[in-house]
N, C-alpha and C positions, 0 to 999 in steps of 0.2 A: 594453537588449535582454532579451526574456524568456530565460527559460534553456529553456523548451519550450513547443513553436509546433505543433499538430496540427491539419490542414483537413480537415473530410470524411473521416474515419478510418471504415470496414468492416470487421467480422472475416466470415466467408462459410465458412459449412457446408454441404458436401451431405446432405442428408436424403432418404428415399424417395418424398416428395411434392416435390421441389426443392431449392434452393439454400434456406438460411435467413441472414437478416442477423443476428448476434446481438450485432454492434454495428453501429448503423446510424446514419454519416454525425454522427456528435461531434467535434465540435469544440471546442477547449480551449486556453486559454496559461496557463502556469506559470513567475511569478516566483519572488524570494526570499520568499516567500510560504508558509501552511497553506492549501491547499485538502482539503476532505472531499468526497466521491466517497459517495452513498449511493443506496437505492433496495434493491426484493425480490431477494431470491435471482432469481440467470438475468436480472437486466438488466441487465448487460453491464461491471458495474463494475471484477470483479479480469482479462476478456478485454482490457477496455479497458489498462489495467496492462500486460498481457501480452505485447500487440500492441505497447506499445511498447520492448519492451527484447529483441523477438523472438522472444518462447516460443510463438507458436501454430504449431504444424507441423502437417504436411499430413494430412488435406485442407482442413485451415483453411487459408486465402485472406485476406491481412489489404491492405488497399490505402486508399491515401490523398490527396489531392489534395496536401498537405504535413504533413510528419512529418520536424520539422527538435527537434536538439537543440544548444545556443549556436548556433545560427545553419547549421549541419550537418546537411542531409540523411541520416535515415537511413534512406532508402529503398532499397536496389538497393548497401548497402555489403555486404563479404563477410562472412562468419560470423568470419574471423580481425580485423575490423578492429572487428565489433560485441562481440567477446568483450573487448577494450579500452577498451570503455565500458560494456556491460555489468558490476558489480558495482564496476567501478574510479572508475565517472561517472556512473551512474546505479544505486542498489542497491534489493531489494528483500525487503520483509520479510513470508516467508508467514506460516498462520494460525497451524500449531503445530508447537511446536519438537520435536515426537514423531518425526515425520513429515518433518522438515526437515534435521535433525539426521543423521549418518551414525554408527548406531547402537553401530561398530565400531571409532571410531576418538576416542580422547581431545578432549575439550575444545578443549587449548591447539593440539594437532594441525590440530583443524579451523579457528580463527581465524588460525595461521596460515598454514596452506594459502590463505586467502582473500587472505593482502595479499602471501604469496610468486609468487601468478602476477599481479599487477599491479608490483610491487616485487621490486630484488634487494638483500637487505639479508644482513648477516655473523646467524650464528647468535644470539649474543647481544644485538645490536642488535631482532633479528626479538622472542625472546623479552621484551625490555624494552618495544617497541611493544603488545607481546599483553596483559601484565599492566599497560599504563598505558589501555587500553580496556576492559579487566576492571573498575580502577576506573572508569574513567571513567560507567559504567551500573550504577554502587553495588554492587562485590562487593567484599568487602572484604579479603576470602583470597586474593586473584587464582593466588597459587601453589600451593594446595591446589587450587582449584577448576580451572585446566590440566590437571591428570593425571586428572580423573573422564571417566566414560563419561557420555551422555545421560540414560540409564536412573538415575542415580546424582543425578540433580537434580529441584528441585520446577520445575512449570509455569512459575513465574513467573523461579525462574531460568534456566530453558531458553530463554524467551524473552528476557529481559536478554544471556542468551548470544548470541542469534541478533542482536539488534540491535550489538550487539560487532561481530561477522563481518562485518555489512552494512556499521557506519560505517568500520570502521578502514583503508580504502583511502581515505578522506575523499570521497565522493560529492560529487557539488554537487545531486545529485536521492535522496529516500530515495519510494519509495511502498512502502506500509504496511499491508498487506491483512490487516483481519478482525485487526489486532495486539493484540487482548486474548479472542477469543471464548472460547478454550481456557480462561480465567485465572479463578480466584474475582474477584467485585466490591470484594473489598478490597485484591486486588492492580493492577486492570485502571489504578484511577488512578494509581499510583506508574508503571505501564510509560508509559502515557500520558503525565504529567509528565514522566518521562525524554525521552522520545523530543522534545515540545514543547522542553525545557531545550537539548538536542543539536544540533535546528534550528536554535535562536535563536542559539547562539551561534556555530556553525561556518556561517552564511548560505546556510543549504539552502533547498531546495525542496521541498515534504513534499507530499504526495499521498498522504490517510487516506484509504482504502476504508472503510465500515464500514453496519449495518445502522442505526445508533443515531443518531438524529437532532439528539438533544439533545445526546450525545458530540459530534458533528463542528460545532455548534451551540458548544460550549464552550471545544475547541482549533483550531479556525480560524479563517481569513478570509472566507473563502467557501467558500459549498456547490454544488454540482453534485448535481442531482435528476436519475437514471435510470431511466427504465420502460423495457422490452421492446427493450433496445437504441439506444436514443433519450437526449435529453438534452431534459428538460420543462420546466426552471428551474434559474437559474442566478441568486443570490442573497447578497448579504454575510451573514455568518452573525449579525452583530446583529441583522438583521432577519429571521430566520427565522420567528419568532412570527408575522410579518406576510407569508406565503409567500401566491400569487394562484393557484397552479396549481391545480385540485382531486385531485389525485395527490397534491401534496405535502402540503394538507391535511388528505386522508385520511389519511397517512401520523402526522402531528401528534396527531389527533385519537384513533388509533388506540393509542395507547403512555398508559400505564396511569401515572395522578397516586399521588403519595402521600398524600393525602387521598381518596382514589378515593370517589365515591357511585355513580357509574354501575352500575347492576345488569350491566349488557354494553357492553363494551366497541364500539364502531361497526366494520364491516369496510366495505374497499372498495369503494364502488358504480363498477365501471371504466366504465359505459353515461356518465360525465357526461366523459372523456375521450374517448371511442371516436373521435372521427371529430378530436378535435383532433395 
C-alpha cells in the first residue's frame, strides 16, 4: 500500500477576474520512495505540499476526489485530528530556516517543542532524543549548539536544525520544499546527502520540491513536471535526459553546462504547449 494516494487534487483562489486553479486536478501516489516535485515559480509545487498536510486557508479552497494518507482520508478530518499527523506523520521542510526558525526561543527549545506535542516523554529522556537528532544530521556539539538562538547559526546549520525538528517525531512522510535555495552550493550537497542518507534509512517518503532539475534528477526516483498548476510529465529520474514533454525540455535545455558555448541561453517557447 502506498503511504500517499492523491486523485484530482485543486487548490482554488478568488481573484477579481474569477476563481483561479493554482493547482489544478494532480494527481500523485507516494511510496517508500524519492520523488522530486519541480517546475517554475507559481506552478503549484510547494501549494501542492501544502494542500496536503492542510496549510491552505481561506479563501483557498483545496478539494480532491481522494486525498488519503496509509490508506486514511484526510479530507473532512478535524484540525485536532490533522495536527496528529501533521508534523508527527507527515513533516515538512520550508525554504529557510531564517524564517522558519522562532527567532526568540533556543535551539534545543524549539526541537523539543516539536516531539513534546506529539510525545510525552520525562525531561531528560526529551533532552537525550534532542541531542541524539542533533547528531544525527552532523552537529557535532549538539550541547552547545541547544542553548544558541537562530541568529547565532550559519544557513546551513539553521537548516540541518530545521530538518532535526521535522525528523525527530519519525514521520513516515518528509516533503522538502526549496531545502537548499537559501544555502551556498557547497553546502546544498551535504544537506542533500543528509536528508537522502535519513530517508533511506528510517523508510520514508521524500517529496523534493525544487527548481533544479538535474538536483531532483540525482536524489530521486522519479520526477513530477509542473507548469501552471497541472502535472505535464511524470518520469523515472534515470530517464530524465530522455523527457518527451516540450516544457520539460525547455526546461533541460534551459539550465547552463559547464562547458557552456552557447552564446544564449534558449528560453521557453510556451505556444508548443499551449493547447496540450
Amino acid at each position: 500500500m502506498s503511504l500517499l494516494d492523491i486523485q484530482n487534487l485543486t487548490v482554488t483562489f478568488p481573484t477579481p477576474r474569477g476563481p483561479v486553479n493554482v493547482v489544478d486536478g494532480v494527481s500523485l501516489t507516494l511510496g517508500q520512495e524519492r520523488l522530486g516535485i519541480v517546475g517554475e515559480s507559481g506552478s503549484g509545487k510547494s501549494m501542492t505540499g501544502r494542500a496536503i498536510l492542510g496549510l491552505v486557508r481561506p479563501p483557498g479552497v483545496v478539494k480532491a476526489d481522494r486525498m488519503a494518507f496509509e490508506g486514511q482520508e484526510l479530507q473532512g478530518l478535524s484540525d485536532r485530528a490533522m495536527r496528529k499527523i501533521r508534523g508527527a506523520r507527515i513533516s515538512m521542510v520550508m525554504q529557510d530556516p531564517k524564517f522558519s526558525l522562532n527567532p526568540v526561543m533556543t535551539v534545543g527549545r524549539q526541537i523539543e517543542e516539536a516531539l513534546r506535542t506529539h510525545e510525552s516523554l520525562p525531561r531528560r529522556a526529551l533532552k537525550a532524543r534532542v541531542a541524539e537528532m542533533l547528531e544525527a544530521v552532523r552537529i557535532h556539539d549538539p550541547e552547545r549548539v541547544m542553548d544558541l538562538y537562530p541568529h547565532e547559526v550559519s544557513g546551513g546549520m539553521g537548516q540541518r536544525i530545521m530538518i532535526a525538528m521535522m525528523l525527530i517525531p519519525r514521520p513516515r512522510i518528509l516533503i522538502a520544499d526549496e531545502p537548499t535555495s537559501a544555502l551556498d552550493v557547497s553546502v546544498q550537497g551535504q544537506v542533500l546527502d543528509l536528508i537522502d542518507e535519513l530517508v533511506r534509512e528510517n523508510g520514508m517518503g521524500l517529496m523534493l520540491v525544487s527548481h533544479d532539475l538535474h538536483l531532483v534528477g540525482r536524489y530521486c526516483d522519479r520526477v513530477m513536471v509542473m507548469n501552471a498548476g497541472r502535472v505535464v510529465e511524470v518520469l523515472d529520474a534515470k530517464n530524465l535526459h530522455a523527457a518527451q514533454h516540450p516544457y520539460t525540455k525547455g526546461l533541460l535545455a534551459a539550465v547552463p553546462r559547464m562547458n557552456e558555448t552557447r552564446a544564449e541561453l534558449p528560453t521557453l517557447d510556451r505556444s508548443q504547449w499551449a493547447s496540450t
